[in-house]
C-alpha positions in Angstrom: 10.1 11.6 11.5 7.2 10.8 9.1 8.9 7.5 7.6 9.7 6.5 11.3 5.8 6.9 12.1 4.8 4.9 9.0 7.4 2.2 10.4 6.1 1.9 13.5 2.2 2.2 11.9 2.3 -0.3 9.2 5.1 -3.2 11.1 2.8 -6.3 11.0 -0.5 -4.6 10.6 -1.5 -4.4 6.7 -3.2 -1.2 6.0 -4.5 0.0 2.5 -3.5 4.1 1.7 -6.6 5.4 2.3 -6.3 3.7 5.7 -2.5 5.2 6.5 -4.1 8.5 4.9 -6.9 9.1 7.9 -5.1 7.4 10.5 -2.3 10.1 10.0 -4.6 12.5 9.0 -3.2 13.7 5.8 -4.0 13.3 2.1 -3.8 9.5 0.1 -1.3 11.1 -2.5 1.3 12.3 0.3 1.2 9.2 1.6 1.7 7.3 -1.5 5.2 9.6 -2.4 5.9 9.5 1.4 5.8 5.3 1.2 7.9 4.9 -2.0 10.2 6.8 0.1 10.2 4.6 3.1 10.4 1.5 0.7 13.8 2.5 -0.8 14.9 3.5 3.0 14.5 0.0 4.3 17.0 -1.6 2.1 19.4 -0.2 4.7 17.6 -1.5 8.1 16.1 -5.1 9.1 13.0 -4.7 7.2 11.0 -5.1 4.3 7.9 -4.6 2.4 4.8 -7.1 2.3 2.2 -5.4 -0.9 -0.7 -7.6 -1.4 -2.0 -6.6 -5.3 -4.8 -4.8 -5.5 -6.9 -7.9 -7.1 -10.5 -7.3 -9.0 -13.0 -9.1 -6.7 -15.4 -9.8 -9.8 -12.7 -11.9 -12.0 -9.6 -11.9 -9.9 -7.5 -10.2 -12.1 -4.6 -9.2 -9.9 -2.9 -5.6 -10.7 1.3 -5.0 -10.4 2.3 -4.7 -6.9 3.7 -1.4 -7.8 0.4 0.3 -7.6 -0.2 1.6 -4.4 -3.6 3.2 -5.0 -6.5 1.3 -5.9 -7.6 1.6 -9.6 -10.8 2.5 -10.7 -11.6 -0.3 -13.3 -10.6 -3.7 -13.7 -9.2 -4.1 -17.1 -10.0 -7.4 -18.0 -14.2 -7.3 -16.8 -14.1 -3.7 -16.3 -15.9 -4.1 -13.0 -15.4 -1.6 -10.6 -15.5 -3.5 -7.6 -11.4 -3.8 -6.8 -10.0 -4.4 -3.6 -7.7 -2.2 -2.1 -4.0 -3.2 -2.2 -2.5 -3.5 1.3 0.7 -2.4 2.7 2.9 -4.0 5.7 6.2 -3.7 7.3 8.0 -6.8 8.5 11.4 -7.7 9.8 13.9 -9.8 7.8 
């Protein structure tokens, strides 16, 4: 039931965690677990994942895709000023 909602939630509408997190009204880490879940789930349907990197806004370093959270620090400038990475469901 919970994957279906963050189907229908994140479907052409990009949404950071912390977003999914109060618009569900649960905690950030759940709904990180909860969305590596859903990710190996839609290799069986008519969908796919869209994760924009969390990027560094002071240098534009750009972080793996597989981060879900945003990270504290920016490696290269150590700036903490990242953007969020942002998550969205579209069809094949």
């Amino acid at each position: 039931m919970f994957r279906k909602q963050l189907l229908e939630l994140l479907t052409d509408n990009p949404m950071t965690v912390v977003e999914i997190a109060t618009a569900l009204d649960e905690k950030p880490a759940d709904i990180e677990a909860d969305l590596r879940h859903l990710f190996k789930s839609l290799r069986h349907l008519p969908w796919r994942a869209v994760i924009a990197p969390a990027r560094c806004r002071r240098c534009g370093f750009e972080f793996r895709a597989d981060k879900l959270v945003k990270p504290g620090k920016c490696p290269l400038c150590r700036g903490s000023w990242v953007a969020a990475p942002r998550i969205e469901i579209r069809s094949q």
